[in-house]
N, C-alpha and C positions, 0 to 999 in steps of 0.2 A: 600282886603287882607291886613293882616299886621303880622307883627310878634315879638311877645315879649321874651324878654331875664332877667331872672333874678335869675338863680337856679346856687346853689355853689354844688359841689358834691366833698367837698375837706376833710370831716371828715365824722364818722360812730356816729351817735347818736340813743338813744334806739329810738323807733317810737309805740307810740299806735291807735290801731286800735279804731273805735268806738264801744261802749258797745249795748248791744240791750235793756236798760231799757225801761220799758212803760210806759207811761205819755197818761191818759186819760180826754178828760176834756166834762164834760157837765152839764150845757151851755158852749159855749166856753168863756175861759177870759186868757189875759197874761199869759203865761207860761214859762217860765225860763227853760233849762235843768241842767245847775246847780246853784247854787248862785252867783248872781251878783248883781252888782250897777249899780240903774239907773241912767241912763242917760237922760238930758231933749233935744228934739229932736222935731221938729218944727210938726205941725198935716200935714196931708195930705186930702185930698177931694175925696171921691168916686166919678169916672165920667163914671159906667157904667148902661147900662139897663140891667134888665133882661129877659132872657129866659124862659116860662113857665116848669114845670116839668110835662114832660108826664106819667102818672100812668098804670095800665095793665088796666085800665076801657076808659080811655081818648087817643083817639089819637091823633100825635102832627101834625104839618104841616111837609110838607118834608124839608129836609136840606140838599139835596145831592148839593147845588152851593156853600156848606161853608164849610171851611179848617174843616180838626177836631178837630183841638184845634187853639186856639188865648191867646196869654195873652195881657193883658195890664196893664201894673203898671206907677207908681206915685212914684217915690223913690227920699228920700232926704239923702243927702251924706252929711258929718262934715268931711271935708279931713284930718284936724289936729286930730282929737278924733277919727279915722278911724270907726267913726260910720253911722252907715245906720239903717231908718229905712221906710219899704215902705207898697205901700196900692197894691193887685196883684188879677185882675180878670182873672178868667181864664174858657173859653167860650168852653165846652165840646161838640162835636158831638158823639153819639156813633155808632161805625160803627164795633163793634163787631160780630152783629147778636145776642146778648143775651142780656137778661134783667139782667141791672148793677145794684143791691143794693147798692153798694158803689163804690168812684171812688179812686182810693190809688194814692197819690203824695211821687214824689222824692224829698226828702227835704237834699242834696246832702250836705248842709252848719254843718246840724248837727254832723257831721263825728269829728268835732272839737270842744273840752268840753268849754262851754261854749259862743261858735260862732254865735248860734241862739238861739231867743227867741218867740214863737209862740203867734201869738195872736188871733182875734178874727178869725172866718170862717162862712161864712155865705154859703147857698145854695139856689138861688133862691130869696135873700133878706131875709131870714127867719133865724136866727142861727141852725148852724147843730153841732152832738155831732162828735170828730173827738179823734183819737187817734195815738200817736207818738213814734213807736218804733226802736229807732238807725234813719236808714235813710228815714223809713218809714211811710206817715203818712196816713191813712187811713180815710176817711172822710164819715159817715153816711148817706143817701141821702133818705129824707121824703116819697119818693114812688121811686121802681125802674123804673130804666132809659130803656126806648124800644128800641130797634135797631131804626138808623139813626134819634134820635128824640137828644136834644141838653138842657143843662141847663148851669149856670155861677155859677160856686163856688168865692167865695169873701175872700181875705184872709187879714190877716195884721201882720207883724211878722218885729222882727228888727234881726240886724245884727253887731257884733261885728269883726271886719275885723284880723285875725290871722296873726301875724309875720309869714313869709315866715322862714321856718327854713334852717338849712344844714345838710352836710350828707346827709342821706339816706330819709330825711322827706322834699330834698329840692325839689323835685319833685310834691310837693302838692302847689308850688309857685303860681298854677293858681288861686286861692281861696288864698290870703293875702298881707303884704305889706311889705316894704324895705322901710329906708327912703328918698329913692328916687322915690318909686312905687307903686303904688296902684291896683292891681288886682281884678276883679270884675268876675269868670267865676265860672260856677254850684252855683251861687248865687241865683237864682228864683227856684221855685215850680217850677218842670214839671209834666205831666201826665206820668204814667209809662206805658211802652206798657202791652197790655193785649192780650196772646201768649197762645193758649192752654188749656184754661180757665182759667188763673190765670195771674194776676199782677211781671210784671218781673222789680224787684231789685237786682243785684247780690250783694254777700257779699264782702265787703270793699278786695284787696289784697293789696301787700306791691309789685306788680313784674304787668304791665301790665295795659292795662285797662279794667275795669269793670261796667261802665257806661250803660246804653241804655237806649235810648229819641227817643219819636215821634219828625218829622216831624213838627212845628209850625209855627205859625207867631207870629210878637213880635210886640208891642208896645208900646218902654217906654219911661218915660220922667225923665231925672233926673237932680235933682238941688242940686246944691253943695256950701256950705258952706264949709269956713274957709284955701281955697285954696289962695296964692296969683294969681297976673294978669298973670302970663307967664304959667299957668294951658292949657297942651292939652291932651286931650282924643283921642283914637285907637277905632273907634268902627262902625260897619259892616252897612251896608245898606245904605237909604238915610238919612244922618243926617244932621239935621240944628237946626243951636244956635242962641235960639229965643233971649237971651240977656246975659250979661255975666257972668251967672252961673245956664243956663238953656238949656240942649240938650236936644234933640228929633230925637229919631231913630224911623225910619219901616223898619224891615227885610220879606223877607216871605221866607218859607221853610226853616227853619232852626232848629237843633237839639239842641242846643243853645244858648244864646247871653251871650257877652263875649264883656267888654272894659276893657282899661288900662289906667293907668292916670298918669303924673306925671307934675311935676312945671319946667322938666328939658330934655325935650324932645325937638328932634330935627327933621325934618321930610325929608327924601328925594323920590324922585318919580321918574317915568318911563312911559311913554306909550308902550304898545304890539301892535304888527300889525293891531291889529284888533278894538285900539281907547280904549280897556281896562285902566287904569289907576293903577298902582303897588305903595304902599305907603308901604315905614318903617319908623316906626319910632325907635329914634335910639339914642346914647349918645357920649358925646366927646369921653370917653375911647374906643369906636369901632375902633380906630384909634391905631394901637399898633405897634412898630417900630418891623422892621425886623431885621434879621440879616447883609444884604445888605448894608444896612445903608438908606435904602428904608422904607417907611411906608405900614403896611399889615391894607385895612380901611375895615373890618368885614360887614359894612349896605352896604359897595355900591358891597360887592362879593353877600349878600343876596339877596340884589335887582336885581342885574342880573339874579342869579340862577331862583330867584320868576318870574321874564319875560319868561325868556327861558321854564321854568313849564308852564309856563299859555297857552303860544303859542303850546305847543307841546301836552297839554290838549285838546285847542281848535281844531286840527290840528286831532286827536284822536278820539274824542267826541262828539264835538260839542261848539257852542259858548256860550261863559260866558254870564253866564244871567244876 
């Protein structure tokens, strides 16, 4: 568990929603949604197998011991150029009961003009024709997919990291950065749930949230340039840094994945009753003098709150898994 702080909500600025333009591409190649400049950006290595495609003539093997969706990406961070650009498998079961002509992803980053740039997509290893409107991207698939049968769409897309703004647009902070912070969250392709017979994306609001994500597991590795040495990362599951500018998360079950980064983090902890571990991270300013003539310190009242939650969760629920 962690918790980030970074949103001013001290002025009223106009705020625009995302547009619904469509951007078709086939074969797939680089896509821009508006004009920009490249950036040169170090390559990345595909390190997945694939999934056969099961067609209406072919049946596949069962897949009922496997999650229904996995990703696993390969993303490289430029901390100072707040640029990213990554390589993102993502391992489809269909557990609709219907045969899926296509699979539509949340491409959640787009919501921000000029924030993402789409690039190849492959299905199966094979290029697939895919198309991108506002949040939506809709990806073609060579033969439909059979109930509980399973394929790996391949994706590669970069990312230009958006100034967290204020006012009323500072609430989009979880997707941008401050120069103190770097936010990474609805940054990956998800799969969209598929509700009814149809793929569910709600339209962008300005009051609320409007998000909905399956259930996944994650597997990603990210290497970060152009951070200095005192760079620490916020980020869920079991992570371990294979050297020093190279992490490695696995989550499972997660709706999801989401780190934070900054050069000037500070971290404090807790254990719960039950051997749980409680991490914020946090900044000098959390510290703000009272009136008293006492100090009021913001991360250690959060940390407690976050213990006293966990314990009265598990206490409720059941144990944290």
């Amino acid at each position: 568990m962690f918790a980030l702080s970074a949103c001013a909500f001290t002025s009223v600025e106009p705020v625009q929603l995302p547009t619904a333009t469509t951007v078709r591409v086939v074969p797939a190649t680089l896509v821009p949604t508006v004009n920009r400049q490249a950036h040169a950006i170090p390559s990345i290595s595909p390190t997945s197998t694939h999934l056969p495609v099961a067609t209406a003539e072919a049946e596949c093997d069962p897949l009922a011991d496997l999650p229904a969706v996995r990703h696993t990406v390969v993303a490289n961070l430029n901390y100072t150029q707040r640029a990213l650009a990554a390589r993102q498998t993502i391992r489809y079961v269909n557990r609709t009961g219907e045969r899926l002509p296509q699979i539509v992803l949340n491409v959640e980053a787009n919501q921000w003009p000029g924030a993402f740039t789409a690039g190849t997509v492959s299905v199966a290893g094979e290029p697939a024709a895919y198309e991108i409107t506002g949040r939506r991207m809709t990806v073609e698939l060579p033969e439909a997919l059979l109930p509980d049968c399973g394929l790996e769409i391949e994706t590669a897309f970069q990312l230009r990291i958006p100034q967290i703004g204020q006012g009323i647009s500072a609430f989009k902070g979880f997707l941008g950065h401050t120069p103190r912070q770097l936010n990474l969250s609805n940054w990956l392709l998800m799969v969209a749930p598929y509700l009814n017979g149809d793929w569910v994306i709600r339209e962008a609001s300005l009051i609320g949230e409007q998000t909905v994500s399956e259930v996944a597991d994650w597997d990603v590795t990210l290497n970060v340039t152009g951070a200095g040495e005192t760079l620490m990362i916020a980020g869920p599951g079991e992570v371990s840094q294979e050297n020093a500018r190279r992490w490695h998360f696995l989550v499972q079950d997660s709706r999801d994945f989401t780190l934070s980064l900054s050069e000037e983090f500070s971290v404090i902890s807790a254990e719960a009753a039950s051997g749980v571990v409680v991490e914020v991270y946090t900044y000098p300013d959390a510290l703000v003098p009272a009136e008293n003539g006492g100090v009021l310190d913001g991360a250690a009242y959060a940390l407690e709150v976050a213990v006293a939650s966990l314990e009265m969760y598990e206490d409720l629920f059941g144990a944290y898994p």
